[in-house]
C-alpha positions, 0 to 999 in steps of 0.5 A, a space after each residue: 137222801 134217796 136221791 143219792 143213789 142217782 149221783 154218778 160215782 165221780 160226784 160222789 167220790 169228790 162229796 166223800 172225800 170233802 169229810 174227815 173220819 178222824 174221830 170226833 168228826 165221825 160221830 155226827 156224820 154217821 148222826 145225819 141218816 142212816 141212807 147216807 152212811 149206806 151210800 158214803 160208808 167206802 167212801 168216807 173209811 177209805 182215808 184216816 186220821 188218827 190224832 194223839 187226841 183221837 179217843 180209844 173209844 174210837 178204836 172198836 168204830 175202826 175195828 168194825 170198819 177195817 175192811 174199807 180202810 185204804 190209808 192210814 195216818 198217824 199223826 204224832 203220839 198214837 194210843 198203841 191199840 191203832 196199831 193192833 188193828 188189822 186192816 184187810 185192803 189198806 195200801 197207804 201207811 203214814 206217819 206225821 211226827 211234825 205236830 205239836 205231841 211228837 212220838 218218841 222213836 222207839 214207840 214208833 218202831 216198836 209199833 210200826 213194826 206190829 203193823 207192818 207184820 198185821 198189814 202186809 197188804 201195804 205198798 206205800 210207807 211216808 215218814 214225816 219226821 221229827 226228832 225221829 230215828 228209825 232204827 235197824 228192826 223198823 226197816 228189817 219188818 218192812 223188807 219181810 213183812 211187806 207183799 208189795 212194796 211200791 212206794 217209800 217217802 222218807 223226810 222233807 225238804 225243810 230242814 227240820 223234817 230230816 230223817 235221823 238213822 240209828 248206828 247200824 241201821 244203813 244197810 237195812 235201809 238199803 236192803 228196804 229201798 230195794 224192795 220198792 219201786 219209788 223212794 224219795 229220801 231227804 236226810 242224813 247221808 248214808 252213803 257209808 253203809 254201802 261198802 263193796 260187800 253190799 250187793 242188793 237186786 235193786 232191779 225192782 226200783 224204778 224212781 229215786 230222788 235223793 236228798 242228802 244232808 251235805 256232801 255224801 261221805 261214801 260217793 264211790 259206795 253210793 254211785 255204784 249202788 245206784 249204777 246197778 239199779 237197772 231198771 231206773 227210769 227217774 233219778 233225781 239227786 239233791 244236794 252236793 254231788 261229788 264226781 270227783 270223789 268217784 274212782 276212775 275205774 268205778 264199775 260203770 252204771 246201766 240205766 237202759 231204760 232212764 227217762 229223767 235225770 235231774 242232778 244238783 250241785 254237781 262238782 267235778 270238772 267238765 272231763 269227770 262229769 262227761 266220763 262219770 255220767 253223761 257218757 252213759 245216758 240212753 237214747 231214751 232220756 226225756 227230761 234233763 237238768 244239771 247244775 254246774 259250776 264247770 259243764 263244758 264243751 265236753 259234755 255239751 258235746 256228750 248230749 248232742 251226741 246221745 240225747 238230742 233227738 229225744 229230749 222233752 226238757 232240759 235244765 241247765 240254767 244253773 250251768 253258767 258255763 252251757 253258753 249262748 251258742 250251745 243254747 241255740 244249737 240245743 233250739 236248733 236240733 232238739 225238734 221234740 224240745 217241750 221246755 228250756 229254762 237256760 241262762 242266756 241267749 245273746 243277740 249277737 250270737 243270734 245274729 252268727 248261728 242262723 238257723 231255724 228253731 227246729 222245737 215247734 212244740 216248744 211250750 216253755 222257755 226261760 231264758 235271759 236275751 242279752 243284748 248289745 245295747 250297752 256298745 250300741 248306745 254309745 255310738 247312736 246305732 238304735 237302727 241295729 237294736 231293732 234290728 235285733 230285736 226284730 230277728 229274735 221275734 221272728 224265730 219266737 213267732 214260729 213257737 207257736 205252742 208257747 204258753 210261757 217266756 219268761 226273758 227275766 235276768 235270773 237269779 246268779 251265784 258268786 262263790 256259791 251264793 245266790 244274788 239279784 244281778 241289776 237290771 240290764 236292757 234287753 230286748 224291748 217288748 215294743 210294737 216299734 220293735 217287732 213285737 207284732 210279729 209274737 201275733 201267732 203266739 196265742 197260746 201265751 200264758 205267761 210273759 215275764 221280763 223282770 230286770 229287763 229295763 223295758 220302755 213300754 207304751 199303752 200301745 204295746 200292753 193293750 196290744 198284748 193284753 188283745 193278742 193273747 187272749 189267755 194271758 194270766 201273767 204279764 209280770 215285770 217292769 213296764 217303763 222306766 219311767 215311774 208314772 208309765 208305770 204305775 198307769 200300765 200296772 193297773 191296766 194289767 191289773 184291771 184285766 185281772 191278770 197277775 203283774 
C-alpha cells in the first residue's frame, strides 16, 4: 500500500470514485488497511448514499467524518437521525424518491427543512420525485437558509417523475428559483402564482429549462417573469408554448447577455412569434432551436437580421415552414455555423440559389435532400440527376470539418402526430455520382441516409469505408436489392463499424 502515495492525484480520484460509501459497503473497505484509509479517506466521504436500509448504526460513522462530506443522496425513506447531521463543506443535496420504499411528503419537508437550516454551506438541491409534494415551508427554508444557492433540479422528463406542488406553495417556489443561478424544472405547471403583484430580483439566474406538464395556464404571468430575468444566458422551454395567450402590450423581455434559446411546441402564428420573442434576441445568441407549426417569412426574416452573424447551432427541423431556400441562405451567411439539423434541402433549390456554403467549420448537418427524381425518372433524364447529385457534392466537399451527415427522411408530424414517411430517393451515395469528391471529408464519423432508396455497389462502400478513416456509422439501407444488401451490411459490420 506504500506505493500509494506515489500515484498522481488524477489516478487516485478515478480509484476513490470506483467505491461506494453507503453503509454496508463502508465496512470492509476501511477493513482492507489502515494506510488505505489514510491516503482515500477525502476521497471515498467525498460523495453518500443513504438508503432506507442504511443501518443507524452508520449514523455516528457519518457524524465522525461530516467535515469531508461533499454530497449527499437520500434515497426514498431515510432514518431522520441523517438528517440531523451537520455537514461542514457539503455543496450537493439530493433526494431519490423513485426507489421501491418511497418517502412520505410531509416527513421529506419536514426533514429537508432541518437540513437545509444545519447545511447552509449547500448550493446544489435535486429532487427526484415520486408521489411527492413539496409544500410552501420547504421552499421558504431554501430561499432563507441557504448561502449560496447555485443550482436547483426539480423532476424528470418521464412522466412519473413529475413534480407535485402543495395549494399555496407557487409563489414560494418562485421566490426560491430566484435565489439560484440554474434551475431545471419538469412538472405541474406554475405559471398561476405568478400574478402582476409577483415582483422577484431573478437578476441572479442565469440557466432555466422549463418543462411543464400541458399548456401553462398563466402564459402573460409566466413570459413576464422570465422577461425580467436579466442576466439569463440559457432558456430552454419544454412542452406547449402558447404566444397567443401573451397580450400585445405584455412588457417586453431583456435578455442582453442570451446565448442559447431552445423553445418547444411553439403555438402562435409567424407575426406573434416574430413580435413576442425573436424580435428581442441579442446579437450575442449562439445556439438556436424552434418548433413550429407556423415559423414563417416573418421570423426567418428576424434571424437573418439579428442573429447570423453569430450562431453556432440552429434547430428548426421541427419548423416545416423554415423551407429549402431559407436553409441554403442560413448555409450561405452563418460563416460561424457548427451544427444545422433542418427539415430539407431540395436540389432544385440547390440548383436556383448559388452560392458558396460560408460555415467552413460546419461539424454536423442533418438534413433530408429532396431530389426531382420522381419528374426525372419518367422523362429518362438520368444525366441531369447526376447532375445534381454532382452539385451537392461539391459544396459538402468544401465542409471539411464535418463529423456527421445525416441525409435521412426524419421523422414527420400530421396533426401533431409523429409518422415514419416512406422512403423516397435522394441523392445516390455512388462514385458514378460524384461521391469522390466527399474525399476531403476525412473528418467523418457518421453517415446516415435511412429511407433514401440508395442503389449502392461494393465499390462505393469500400470506397467509403478507405476515405473516411474515422468512420463509426454508416447506417442506412445500402440497396434495394435485397442480397446487395445483405452482402454490404456485414462488409460494414465486419469493419466494426455501426449499420
Amino acid at each position: 500500500m506504500t506505493s500509494f502515495a506515489y500515484l498522481p492525484a488524477e489516478i487516485l480520484d478515478v480509484i476513490g470514485d470506483y467505491f461506494d460509501t453507503g453503509g454496508n459497503s463502508f465496512k470492509p473497505l476501511t477493513l482492507v488497511s489502515s494506510r488505505f484509509h489514510h491516503h482515500f479517506s477525502q476521497r471515498i466521504w467525498r460523495h453518500i448514499a443513504v438508503h432506507s436500509h442504511t443501518p443507524s448504526e452508520f449514523i455516528s460513522v457519518l457524524k465522525d467524518h461530516a467535515h469531508l462530506v461533499r454530497s449527499i443522496r437520500f434515497k426514498g425513506r431515510v432514518q431522520k437521525g441523517y438528517y440531523e447531521i451537520h455537514f461542514p463543506g457539503i455543496l450537493v443535496f439530493e433526494h431519490d424518491n423513485t426507489v421501491r420504499i418511497i418517502a412520505k411528503a410531509n416527513q421529506v419537508c419536514r426533514n429537508s427543512v432541518d437540513f437545509f437550516r444545519l447545511n447552509p454551506t449547500i448550493q446544489d438541491v435535486i429532487i427526484t420525485p415520486r408521489d411527492l409534494s413539496l409544500n410552501e415551508q420547504f421552499w421558504n427554508a431554501i430561499f432563507t437558509s441557504l448561502q449560496n444557492p447555485r443550482r436547483l433540479q426539480l423532476g424528470r422528463e418521464d412522466a412519473i417523475m413529475k413534480v407535485f406542488m402543495e395549494s399555496g406553495s407557487g409563489r414560494a417556489f418562485w421566490r426560491a428559483c430566484s435565489r439560484f443561478e440554474q434551475v431545471d424544472y419538469t412538472g405541474w405547471d406554475q405559471s398561476r402564482a405568478l400574478t402582476k403583484d409577483v415582483r422577484l430580483d431573478c437578476s441572479r439566474l442565469r440557466r432555466l429549462n422549463y418543462a411543464a406538464t400541458g399548456s401553462p395556464k398563466n402564459m402573460s404571468g409566466l413570459w413576464r417573469w422570465m422577461g425580467r430575468c436579466s442576466n439569463l444566458i440559457k432558456l430552454h422551454w419544454g412542452g406547449q408554448m402558447p404566444i397567443l395567450h401573451v397580450r400585445a402590450n405584455a412588457e417586453p423581455p431583456v435578455w442582453p447577455h442570451l446565448e442559447d434559446l431552445s423553445l418547444g411546441d411553439v403555438r402562435g402564428t409567424d407575426e406573434t412569434l416574430a413580435r413576442v420573442v425573436l424580435t428581442y434576441l441579442p446579437p450575442s445568441l449562439k445556439h438556436l432551436r424552434v418548433e413550429s407549426a407556423t415559423f414563417g417569412p416573418e421570423s426567418f426574416g428576424i434571424l437573418r437580421e439579428r442573429v447570423f452573424g453569430s450562431l453556432r447551432t440552429l434547430s428548426v427541423r421541427g419548423c416545416r415552414l423554415f423551407r429549402s431556400p431559407m436553409v441554403l441562405e442560413v448555409l450561405q451567411k452563418c460563416p460561424r455555423l457548427e451544427e444545422l439539423d433542418a427539415y430539407c434541402i431540395s436540389t432544385k433549390d440547390l440548383r436556383e440559389h448559388p452560392g458558396a456554403w460560408t460555415c467552413t467549420g460546419l461539424t454536423a448537418l442533418r438534413v433530408n435532400f429532396k431530389s426531382d427524381r420522381g419528374e426525372d425518372q419518367e422523362s429518362g433524364d438520368d444525366d441531369d440527376d447526376n447532375n445534381d447529385d454532382h452539385l451537392l457534392f461539391e459544396h459538402l466537399s468544401t465542409l471539411t470539418q464535418l463529423e456527421e451527415l445525416d441525409m435521412s427522411r426524419f421523422p414527420e408530424t400530421y396533426a401533431r402526430l409523429w409518422f415514419l414517411p416512406s422512403p423516397e430517393m435522394g441523392p445516390q451515395l455512388r462514385l458514378e455520382s460524384g461521391l469522390d469528391q466527399l474525399l476531403t471529408l476525412t473528418r467523418l464519423k457518421k453517415v446516415k441516409f435511412s429511407r433514401t432508396v440508395q442503389n449502392m455497389k461494393d465499390v462505393d462502400v469500400e470506397w467509403m469505408l478507405v476515405s473516411w478513416p474515422k468512420l463509426e456509422e454508416l447506417s442506412g439501407e445500402f440497396s434495394t436489392d435485397a442480397n446487395t444488401e445483405k452482402e454490404l451490411n456485414a462488409l460494414v459490420r465486419g469493419q466494426g463499424i455501426v449499420v
